[in-house]
C-alpha positions in Angstrom: 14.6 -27.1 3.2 18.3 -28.5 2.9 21.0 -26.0 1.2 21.3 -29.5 -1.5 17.8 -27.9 -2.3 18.4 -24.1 -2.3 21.2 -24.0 -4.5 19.7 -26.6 -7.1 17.0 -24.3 -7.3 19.4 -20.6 -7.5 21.3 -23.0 -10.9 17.8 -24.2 -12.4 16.7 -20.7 -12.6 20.1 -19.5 -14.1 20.2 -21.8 -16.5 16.5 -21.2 -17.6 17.6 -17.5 -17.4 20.4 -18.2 -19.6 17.9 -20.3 -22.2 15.6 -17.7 -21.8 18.4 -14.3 -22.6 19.7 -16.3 -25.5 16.5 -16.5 -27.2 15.1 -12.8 -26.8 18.6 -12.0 -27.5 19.6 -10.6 -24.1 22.7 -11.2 -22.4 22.3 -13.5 -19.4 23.0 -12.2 -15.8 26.3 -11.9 -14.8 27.2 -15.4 -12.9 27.9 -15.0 -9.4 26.0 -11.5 -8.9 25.1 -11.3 -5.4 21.9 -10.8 -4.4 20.6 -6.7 -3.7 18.5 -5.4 -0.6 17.0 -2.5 -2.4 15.4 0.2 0.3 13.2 3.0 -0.8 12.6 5.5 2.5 10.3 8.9 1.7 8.1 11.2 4.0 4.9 10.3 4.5 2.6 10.7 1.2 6.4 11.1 -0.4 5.6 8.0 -3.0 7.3 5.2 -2.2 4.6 2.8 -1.9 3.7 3.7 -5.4 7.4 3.8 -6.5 8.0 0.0 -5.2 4.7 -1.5 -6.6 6.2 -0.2 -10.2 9.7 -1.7 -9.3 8.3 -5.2 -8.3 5.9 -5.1 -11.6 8.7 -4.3 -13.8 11.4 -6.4 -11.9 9.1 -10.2 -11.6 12.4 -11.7 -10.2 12.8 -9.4 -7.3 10.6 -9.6 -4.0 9.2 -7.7 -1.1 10.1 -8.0 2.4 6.2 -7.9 4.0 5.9 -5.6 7.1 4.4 -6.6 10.2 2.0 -3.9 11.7 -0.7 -3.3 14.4 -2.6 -1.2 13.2 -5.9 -1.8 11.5 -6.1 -3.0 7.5 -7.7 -0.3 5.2 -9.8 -1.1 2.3 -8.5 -3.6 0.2 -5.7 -4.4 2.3 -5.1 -8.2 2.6 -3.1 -10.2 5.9 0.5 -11.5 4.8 0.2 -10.3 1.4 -0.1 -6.3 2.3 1.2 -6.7 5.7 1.0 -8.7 8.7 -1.2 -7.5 10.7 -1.0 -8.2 14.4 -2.1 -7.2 17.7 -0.2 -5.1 19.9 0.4 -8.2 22.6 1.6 -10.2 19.4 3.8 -7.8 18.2 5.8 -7.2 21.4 6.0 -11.1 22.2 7.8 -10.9 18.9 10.0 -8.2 20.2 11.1 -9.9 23.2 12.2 -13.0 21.4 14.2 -10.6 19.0 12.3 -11.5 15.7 12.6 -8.4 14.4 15.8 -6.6 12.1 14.4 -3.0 12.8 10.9 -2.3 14.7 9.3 1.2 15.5 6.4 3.2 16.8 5.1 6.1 14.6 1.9 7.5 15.2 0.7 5.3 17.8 1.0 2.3 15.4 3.8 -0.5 15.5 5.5 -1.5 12.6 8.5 -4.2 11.8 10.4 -6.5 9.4 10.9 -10.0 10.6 14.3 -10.9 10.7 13.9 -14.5 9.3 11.6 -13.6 6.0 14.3 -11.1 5.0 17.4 -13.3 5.5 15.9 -16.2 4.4 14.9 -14.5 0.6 18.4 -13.3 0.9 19.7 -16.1 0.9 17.9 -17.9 -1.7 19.4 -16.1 -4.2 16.5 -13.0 -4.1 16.7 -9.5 -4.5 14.6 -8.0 -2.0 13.1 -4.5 -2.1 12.0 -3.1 1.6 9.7 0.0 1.4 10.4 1.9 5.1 10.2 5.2 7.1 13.5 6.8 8.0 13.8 5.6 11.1 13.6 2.2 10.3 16.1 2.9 7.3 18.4 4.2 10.0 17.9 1.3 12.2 18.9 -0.8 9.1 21.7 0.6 8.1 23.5 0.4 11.5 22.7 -3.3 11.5 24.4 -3.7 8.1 27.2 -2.5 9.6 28.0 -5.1 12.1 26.7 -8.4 9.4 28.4 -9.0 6.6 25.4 -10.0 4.9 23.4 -7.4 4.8 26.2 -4.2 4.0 27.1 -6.7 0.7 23.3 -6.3 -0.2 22.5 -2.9 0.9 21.2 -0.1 -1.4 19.6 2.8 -0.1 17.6 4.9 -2.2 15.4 8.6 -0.8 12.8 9.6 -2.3 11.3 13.0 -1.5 8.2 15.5 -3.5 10.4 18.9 -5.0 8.6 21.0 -2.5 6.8 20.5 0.8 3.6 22.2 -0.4 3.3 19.6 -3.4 3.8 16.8 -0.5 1.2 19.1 1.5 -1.3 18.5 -1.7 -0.6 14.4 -1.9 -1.4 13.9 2.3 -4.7 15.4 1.2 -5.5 14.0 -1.9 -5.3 10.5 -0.2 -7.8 11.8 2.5 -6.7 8.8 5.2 -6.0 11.9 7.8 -7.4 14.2 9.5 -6.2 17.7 9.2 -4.6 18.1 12.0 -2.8 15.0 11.3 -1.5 15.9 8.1 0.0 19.2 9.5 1.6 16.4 12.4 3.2 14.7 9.5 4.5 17.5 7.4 6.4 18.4 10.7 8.1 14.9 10.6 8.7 15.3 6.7 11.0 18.6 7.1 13.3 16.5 9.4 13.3 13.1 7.9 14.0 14.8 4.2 16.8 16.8 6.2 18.2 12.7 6.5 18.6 12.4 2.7 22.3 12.7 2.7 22.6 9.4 4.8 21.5 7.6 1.8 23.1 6.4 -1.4 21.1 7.7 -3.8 18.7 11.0 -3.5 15.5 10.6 -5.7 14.0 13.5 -6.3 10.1 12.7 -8.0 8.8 13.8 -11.2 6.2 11.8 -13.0 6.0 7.9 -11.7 7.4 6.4 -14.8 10.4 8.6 -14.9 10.6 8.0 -11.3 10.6 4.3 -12.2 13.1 4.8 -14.8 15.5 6.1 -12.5 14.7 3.7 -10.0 15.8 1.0 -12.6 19.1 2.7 -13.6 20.1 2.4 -10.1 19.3 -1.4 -9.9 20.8 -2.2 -13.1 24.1 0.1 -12.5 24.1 -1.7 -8.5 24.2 -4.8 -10.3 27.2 -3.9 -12.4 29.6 -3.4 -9.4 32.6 -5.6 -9.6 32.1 -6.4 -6.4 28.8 -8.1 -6.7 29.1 -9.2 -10.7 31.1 -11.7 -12.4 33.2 -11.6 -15.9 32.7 -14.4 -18.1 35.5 -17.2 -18.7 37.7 -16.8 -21.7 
């Protein structure tokens, strides 16, 4: 699609915005407000798959960058909407052509976000909310160091339990691991919540809507920057 295209499309939906602010008596975006790359990062069983399903419910304008993944759907899990879901040769073909922005193995299982799908909704004017591990988080944040692009759009948000033994009770009340699995991940959550000051914001959970809350505080104050908003013309 030609950029003629893309950016008739980013000034139709301001103006509708616009149309749309002035008659439920908001205030319109800011113009110019670049667009956000929102990532959430928890332990295992920490929340944030819950946490960004509540975001993109109560945000309809902002989007998910889908995960690829090998390994096998669970129950009501559906291919390019969930994740996409591809075998191991698949994934690594992938890997070799560089079609990945961050890629990792955790527990046997390969998981990545293709470079294209991200870029592309960034550029179209999208905010885009990623839901990843800490390594990939890391991974991500040292590539937004050396594009332009992506350091404009970053926010990084962690999310952790209060306690380990409260994350402890959430691995089991989801009862997708085995027990000696679960004691494998709580191993992995003391070191990646030991991460949490590489982050820009530390979320620590309470009840999902004041976790939500928060979570929408730091969109709306991220928004606000002067770097990324725009004053109106007097």
């Amino acid at each position: 699609m030609s950029d003629v295209s893309d950016e008739w499309r980013v000034t139709s939906d301001m103006n509708v915005e616009s149309r749309e602010s002035r008659v439920k008596g908001r205030p319109p975006k800011a113009a110019g407000g670049g667009p956000l790359l929102i990532l959430i990062s928890a332990p295992s069983g920490g929340g944030k798959t819950t946490l960004c399903q509540q975001l993109l419910a109560a945000r309809p304008d902002m989007t998910r960058a889908i995960t690829c993944t090998t390994r096998a759907l669970r129950p009501g899990e559906k291919n390019g909407v969930d994740y996409y879901f591809f075998d191991p040769p698949e994934f690594e073909r992938r890997v070799q052509a560089g079609e990945f922005i961050e890629h990792a193995t955790v527990f046997g299982r390969s998981y990545g976000i293709l470079r294209a799908e991200l870029l592309d909704k960034l550029r179209r004017g999208k905010d885009v909310l990623l839901n990843v591990d800490v390594q990939g988080a890391a991974t991500i944040r040292d590539r937004a160091l050396a594009e332009p692009e992506l350091k404009r759009a970053l926010v990084t948000v962690f999310l952790t339990p209060p306690s380990i033994t409260i994350l402890e009770e959430r691995l089991k009340k989801r009862a997708s691991d085995a027990p000696e699995e679960i004691q494998g991940r709580l191993g992995i959550a003391r070191k990646e919540i030991a991460q949490w000051k590489n982050f820009d914001y530390l979320l620590i959970s309470s009840t999902i809507q004041e976790d939500l809350r928060r979570m929408l505080a730091i969109v709306e104050a991220e928004k606000m920057r002067v770097a990324r908003a725009q004053a109106p013309e007097f």
